[in-house]
TORPA-4810 file (N, C-alpha, C, O; in nm, 3 decimals):
<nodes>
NODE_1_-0.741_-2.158_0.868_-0.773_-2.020_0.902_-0.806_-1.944_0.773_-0.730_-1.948_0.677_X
NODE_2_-0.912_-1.879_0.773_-0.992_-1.774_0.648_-0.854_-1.678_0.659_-0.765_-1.681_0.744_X
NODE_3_-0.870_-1.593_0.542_-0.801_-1.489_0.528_-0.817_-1.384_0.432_-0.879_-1.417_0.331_X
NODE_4_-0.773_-1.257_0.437_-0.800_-1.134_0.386_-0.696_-1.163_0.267_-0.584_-1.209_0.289_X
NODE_5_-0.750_-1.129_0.126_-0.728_-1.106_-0.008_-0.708_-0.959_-0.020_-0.802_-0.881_-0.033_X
NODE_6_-0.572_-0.919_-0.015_-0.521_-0.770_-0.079_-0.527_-0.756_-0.214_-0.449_-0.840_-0.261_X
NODE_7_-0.585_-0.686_-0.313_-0.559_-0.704_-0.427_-0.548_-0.566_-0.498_-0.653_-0.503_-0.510_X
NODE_8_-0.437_-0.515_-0.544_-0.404_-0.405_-0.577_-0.238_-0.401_-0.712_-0.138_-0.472_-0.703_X
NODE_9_-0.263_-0.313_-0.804_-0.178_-0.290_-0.860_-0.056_-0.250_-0.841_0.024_-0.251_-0.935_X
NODE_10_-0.024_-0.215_-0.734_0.082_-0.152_-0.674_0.187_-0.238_-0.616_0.115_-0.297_-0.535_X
NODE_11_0.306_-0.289_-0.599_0.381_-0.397_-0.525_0.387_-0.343_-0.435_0.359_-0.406_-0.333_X
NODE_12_0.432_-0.180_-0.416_0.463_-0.108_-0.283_0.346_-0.160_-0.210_0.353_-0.254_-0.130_X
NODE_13_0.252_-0.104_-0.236_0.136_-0.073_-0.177_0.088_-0.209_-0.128_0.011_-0.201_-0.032_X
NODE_14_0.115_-0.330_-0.171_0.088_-0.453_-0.108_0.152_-0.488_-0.014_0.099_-0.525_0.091_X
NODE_15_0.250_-0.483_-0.028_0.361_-0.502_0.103_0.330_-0.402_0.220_0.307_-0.439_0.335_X
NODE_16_0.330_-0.287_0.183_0.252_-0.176_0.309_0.125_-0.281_0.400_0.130_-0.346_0.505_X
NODE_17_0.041_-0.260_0.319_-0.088_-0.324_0.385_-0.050_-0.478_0.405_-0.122_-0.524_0.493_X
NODE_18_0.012_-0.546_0.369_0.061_-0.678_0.429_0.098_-0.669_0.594_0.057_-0.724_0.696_X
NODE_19_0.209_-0.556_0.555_0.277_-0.540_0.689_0.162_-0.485_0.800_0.152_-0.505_0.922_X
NODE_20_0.081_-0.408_0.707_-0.076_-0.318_0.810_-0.121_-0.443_0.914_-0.124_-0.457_1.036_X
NODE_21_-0.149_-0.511_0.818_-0.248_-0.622_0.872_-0.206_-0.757_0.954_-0.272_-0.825_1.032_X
NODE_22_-0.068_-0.772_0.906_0.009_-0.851_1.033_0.022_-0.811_1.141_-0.005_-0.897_1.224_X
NODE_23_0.058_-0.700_1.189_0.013_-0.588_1.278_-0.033_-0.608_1.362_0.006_-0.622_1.478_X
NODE_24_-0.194_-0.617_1.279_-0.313_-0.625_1.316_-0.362_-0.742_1.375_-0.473_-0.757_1.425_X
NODE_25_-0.265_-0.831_1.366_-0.299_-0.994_1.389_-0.408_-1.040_1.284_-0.499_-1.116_1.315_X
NODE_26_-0.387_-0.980_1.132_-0.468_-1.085_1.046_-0.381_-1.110_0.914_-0.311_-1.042_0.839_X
NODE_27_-0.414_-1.215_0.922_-0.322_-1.302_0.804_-0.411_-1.268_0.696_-0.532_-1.248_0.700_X
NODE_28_-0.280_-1.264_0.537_-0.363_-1.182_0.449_-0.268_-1.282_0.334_-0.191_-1.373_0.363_X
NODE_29_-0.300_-1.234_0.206_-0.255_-1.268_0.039_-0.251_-1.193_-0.005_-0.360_-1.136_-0.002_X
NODE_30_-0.160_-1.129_-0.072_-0.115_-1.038_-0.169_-0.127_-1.108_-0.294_-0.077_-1.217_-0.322_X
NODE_31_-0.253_-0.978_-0.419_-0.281_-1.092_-0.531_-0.274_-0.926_-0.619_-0.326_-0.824_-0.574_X
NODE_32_-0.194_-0.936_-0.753_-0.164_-0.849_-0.848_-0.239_-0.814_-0.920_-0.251_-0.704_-0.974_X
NODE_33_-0.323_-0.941_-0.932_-0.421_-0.920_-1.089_-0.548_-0.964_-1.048_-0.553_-1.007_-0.933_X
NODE_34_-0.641_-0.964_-1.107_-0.838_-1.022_-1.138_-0.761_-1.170_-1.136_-0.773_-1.258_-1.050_X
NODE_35_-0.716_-1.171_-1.202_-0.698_-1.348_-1.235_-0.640_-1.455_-1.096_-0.662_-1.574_-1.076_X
NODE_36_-0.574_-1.372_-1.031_-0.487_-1.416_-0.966_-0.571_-1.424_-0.827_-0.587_-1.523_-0.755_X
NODE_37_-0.633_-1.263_-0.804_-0.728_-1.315_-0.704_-0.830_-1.406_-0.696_-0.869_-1.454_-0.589_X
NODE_38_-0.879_-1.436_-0.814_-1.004_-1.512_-0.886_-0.979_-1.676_-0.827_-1.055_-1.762_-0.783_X
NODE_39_-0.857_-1.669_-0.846_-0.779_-1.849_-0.779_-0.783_-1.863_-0.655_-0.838_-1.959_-0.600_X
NODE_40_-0.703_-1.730_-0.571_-0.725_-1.747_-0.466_-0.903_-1.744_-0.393_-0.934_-1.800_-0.287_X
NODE_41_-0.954_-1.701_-0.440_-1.101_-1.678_-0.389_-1.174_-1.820_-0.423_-1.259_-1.874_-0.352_X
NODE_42_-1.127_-1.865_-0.540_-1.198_-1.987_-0.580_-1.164_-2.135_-0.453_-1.217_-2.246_-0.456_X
NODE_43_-1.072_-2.089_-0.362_-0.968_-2.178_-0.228_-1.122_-2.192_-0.119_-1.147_-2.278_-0.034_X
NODE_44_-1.187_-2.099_-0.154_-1.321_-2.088_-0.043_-1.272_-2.059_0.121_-1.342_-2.075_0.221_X
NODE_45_-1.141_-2.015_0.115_-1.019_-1.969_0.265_-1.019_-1.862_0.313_-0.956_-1.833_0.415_X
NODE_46_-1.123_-1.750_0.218_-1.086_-1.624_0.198_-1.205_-1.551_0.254_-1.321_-1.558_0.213_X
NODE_47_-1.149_-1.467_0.371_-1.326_-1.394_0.464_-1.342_-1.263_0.457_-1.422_-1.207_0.533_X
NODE_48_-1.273_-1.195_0.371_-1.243_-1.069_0.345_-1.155_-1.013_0.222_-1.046_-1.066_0.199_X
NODE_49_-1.196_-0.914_0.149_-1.115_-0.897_0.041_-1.099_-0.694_0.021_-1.180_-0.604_0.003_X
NODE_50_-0.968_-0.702_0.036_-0.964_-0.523_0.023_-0.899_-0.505_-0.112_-0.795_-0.568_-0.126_X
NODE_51_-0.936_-0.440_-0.204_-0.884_-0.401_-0.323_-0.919_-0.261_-0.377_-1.019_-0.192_-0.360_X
NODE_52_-0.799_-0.238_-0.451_-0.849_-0.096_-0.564_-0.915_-0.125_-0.653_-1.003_-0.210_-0.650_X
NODE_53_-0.875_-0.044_-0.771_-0.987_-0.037_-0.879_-0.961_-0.059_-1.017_-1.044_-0.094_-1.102_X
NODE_54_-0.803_-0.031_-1.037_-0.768_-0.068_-1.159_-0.672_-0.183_-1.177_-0.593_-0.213_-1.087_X
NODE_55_-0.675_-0.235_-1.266_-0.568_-0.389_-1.325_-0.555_-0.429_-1.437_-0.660_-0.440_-1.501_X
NODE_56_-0.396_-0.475_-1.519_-0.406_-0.471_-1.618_-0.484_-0.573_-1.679_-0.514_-0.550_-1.796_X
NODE_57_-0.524_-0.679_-1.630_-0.631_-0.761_-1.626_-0.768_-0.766_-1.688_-0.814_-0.838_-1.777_X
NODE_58_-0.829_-0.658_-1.608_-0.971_-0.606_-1.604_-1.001_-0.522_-1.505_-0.910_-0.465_-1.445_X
NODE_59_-1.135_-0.499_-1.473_-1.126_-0.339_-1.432_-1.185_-0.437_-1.297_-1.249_-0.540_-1.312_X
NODE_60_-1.131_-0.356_-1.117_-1.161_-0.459_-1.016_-1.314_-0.435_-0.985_-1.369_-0.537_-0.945_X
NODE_61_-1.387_-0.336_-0.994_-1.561_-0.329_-1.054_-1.644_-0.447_-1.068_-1.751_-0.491_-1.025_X
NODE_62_-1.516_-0.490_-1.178_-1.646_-0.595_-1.237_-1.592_-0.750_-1.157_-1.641_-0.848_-1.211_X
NODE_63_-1.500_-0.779_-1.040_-1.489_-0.857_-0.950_-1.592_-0.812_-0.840_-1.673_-0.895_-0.798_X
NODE_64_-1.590_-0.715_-0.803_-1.720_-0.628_-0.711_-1.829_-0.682_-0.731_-1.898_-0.738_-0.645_X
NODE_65_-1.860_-0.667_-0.881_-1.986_-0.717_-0.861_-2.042_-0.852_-0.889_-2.158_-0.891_-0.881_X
NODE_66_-1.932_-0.916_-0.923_-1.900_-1.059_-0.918_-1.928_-1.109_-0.754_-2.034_-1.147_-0.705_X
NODE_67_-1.853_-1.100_-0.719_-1.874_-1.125_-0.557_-2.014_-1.105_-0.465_-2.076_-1.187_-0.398_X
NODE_68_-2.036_-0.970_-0.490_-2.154_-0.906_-0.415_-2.303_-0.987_-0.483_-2.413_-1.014_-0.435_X
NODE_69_-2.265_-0.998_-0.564_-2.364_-1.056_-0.657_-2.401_-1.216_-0.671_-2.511_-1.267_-0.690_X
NODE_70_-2.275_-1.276_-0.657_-2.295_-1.421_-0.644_-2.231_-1.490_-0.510_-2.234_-1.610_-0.486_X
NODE_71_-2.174_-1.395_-0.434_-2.108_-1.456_-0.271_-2.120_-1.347_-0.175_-2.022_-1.274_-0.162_X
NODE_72_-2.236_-1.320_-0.097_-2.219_-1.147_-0.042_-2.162_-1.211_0.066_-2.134_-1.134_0.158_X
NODE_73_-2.122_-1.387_0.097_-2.065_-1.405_0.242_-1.915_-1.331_0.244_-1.858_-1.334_0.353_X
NODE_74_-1.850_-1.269_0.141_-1.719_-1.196_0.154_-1.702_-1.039_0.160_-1.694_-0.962_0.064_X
NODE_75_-1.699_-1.014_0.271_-1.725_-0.852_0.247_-1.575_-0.794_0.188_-1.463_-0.840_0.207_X
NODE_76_-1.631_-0.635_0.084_-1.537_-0.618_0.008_-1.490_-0.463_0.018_-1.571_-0.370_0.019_X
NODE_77_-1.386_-0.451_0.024_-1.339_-0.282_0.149_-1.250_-0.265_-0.020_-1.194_-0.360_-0.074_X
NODE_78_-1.257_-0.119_-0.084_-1.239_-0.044_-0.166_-1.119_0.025_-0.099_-1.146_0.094_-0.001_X
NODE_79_-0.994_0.017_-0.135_-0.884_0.127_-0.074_-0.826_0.173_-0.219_-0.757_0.110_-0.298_X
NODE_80_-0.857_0.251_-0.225_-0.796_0.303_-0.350_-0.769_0.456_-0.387_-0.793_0.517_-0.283_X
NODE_81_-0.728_0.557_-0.494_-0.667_0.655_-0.495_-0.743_0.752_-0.552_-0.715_0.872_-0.563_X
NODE_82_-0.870_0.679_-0.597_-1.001_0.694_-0.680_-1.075_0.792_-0.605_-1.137_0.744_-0.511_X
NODE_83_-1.087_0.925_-0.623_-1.178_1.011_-0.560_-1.286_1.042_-0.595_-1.349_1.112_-0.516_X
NODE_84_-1.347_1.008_-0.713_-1.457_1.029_-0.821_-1.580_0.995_-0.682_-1.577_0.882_-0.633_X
NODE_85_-1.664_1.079_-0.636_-1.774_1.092_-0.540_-1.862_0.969_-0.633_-1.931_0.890_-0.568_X
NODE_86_-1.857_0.953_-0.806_-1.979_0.923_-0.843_-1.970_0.789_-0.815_-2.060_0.706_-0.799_X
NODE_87_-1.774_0.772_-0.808_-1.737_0.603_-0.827_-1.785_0.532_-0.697_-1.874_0.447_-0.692_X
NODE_88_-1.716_0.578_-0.597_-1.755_0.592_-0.471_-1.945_0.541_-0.422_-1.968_0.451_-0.341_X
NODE_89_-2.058_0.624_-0.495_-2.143_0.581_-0.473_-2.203_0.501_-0.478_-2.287_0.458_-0.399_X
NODE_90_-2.148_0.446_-0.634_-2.215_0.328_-0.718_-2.131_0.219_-0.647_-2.197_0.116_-0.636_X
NODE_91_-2.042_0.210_-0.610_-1.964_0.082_-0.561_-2.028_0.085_-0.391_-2.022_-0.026_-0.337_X
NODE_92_-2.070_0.166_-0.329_-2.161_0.148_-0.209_-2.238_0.121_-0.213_-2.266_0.036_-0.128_X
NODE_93_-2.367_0.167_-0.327_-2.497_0.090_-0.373_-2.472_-0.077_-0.431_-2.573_-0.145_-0.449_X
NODE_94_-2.348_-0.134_-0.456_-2.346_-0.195_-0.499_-2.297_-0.296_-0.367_-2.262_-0.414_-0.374_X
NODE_95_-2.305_-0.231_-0.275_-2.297_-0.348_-0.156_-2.114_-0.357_-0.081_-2.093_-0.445_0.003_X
NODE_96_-1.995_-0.257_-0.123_-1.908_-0.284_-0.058_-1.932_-0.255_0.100_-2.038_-0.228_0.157_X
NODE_97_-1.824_-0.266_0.146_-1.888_-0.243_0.334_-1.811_-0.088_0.343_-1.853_0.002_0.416_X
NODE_98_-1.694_-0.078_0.258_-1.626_0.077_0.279_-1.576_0.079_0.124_-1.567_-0.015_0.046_X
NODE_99_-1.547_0.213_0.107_-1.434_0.269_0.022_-1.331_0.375_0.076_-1.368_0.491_0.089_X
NODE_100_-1.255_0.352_0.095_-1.155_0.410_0.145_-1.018_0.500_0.026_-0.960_0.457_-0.074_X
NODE_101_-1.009_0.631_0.097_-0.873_0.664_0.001_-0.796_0.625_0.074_-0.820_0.574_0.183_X
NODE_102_-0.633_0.653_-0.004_-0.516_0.606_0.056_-0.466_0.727_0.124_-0.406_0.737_0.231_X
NODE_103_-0.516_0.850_0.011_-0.476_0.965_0.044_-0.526_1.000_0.182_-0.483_1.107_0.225_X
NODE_104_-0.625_0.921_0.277_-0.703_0.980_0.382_-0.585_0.875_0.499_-0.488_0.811_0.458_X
NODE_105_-0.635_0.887_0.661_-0.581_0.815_0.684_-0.649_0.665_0.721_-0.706_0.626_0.824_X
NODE_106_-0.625_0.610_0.617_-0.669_0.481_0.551_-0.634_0.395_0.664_-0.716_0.306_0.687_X
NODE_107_-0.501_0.403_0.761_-0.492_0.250_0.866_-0.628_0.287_0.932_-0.715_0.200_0.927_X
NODE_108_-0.654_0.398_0.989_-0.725_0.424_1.111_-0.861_0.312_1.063_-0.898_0.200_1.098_X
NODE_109_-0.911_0.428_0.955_-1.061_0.341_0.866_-1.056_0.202_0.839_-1.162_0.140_0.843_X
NODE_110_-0.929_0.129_0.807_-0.959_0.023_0.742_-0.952_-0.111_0.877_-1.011_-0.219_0.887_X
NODE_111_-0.865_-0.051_0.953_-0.871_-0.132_1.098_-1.008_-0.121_1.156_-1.076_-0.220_1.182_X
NODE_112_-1.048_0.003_1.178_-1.235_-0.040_1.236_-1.331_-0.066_1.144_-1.451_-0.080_1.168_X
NODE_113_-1.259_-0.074_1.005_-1.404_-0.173_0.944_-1.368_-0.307_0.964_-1.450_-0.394_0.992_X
NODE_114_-1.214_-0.330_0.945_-1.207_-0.453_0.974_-1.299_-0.551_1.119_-1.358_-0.659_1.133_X
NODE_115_-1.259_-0.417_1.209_-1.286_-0.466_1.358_-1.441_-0.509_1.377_-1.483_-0.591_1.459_X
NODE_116_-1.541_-0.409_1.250_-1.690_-0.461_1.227_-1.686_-0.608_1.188_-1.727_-0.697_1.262_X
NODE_117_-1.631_-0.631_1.058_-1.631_-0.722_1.033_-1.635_-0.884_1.049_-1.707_-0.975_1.008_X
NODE_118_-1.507_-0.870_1.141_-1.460_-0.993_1.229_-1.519_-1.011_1.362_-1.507_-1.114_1.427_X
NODE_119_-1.592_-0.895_1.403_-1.649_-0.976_1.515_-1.735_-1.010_1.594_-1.713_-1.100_1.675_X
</nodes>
């Protein structure tokens, strides 16, 4: 079974959306860092990937356009805390399917993009 790649700086915030998406009936991975998701994605298991924007790693941008750029079969949902309109645009021109705040209410949005997604 494929599965959704959480990837965010936050521990809280992974476990939240873990719990979101079990929920939801979709099995997911909680991944901390660029590096860490980079392994899991390299599994070829992975049909979806929701992440923020920053990591002590590297910046998650330049996984964005890693992906979009060399695998657009993984669509890539932006949840993050990041309100910058400009960031927001350029990461839509750049092919994510959403960007989402946390501050908004993020289950509602991120369940019907999911629901595009999958089916």
């Amino acid at each position: 079974m494929k599965s959704i790649v959480h990837v965010d700086n936050s521990e809280f915030f992974r476990k939240v959306v873990k719990t979101f998406l079990r929920e939801k009936g979709y099995e997911s991975v909680e991944c901390a860092s660029i590096a860490e998701t980079q392994k899991v994605l390299d599994s070829g298991l992975v049909s979806s990937v929701i992440m923020g924007l920053e990591f002590s790693d590297a910046r998650g941008v330049e996984l964005i356009k890693n992906l979009v750029t060399t695998n657009k079969k993984i669509p890539v949902i932006v949840l993050t805390s990041d309100e910058n309109l400009e960031h927001r645009q350029k990461l839509m021109l750049l092919g994510v399917e959403d960007y989402i705040l946390k501050s908004m209410n993020w289950q509602e949005r991120l369940e019907g993009i999911l629901k595009q997604i999958f089916k």
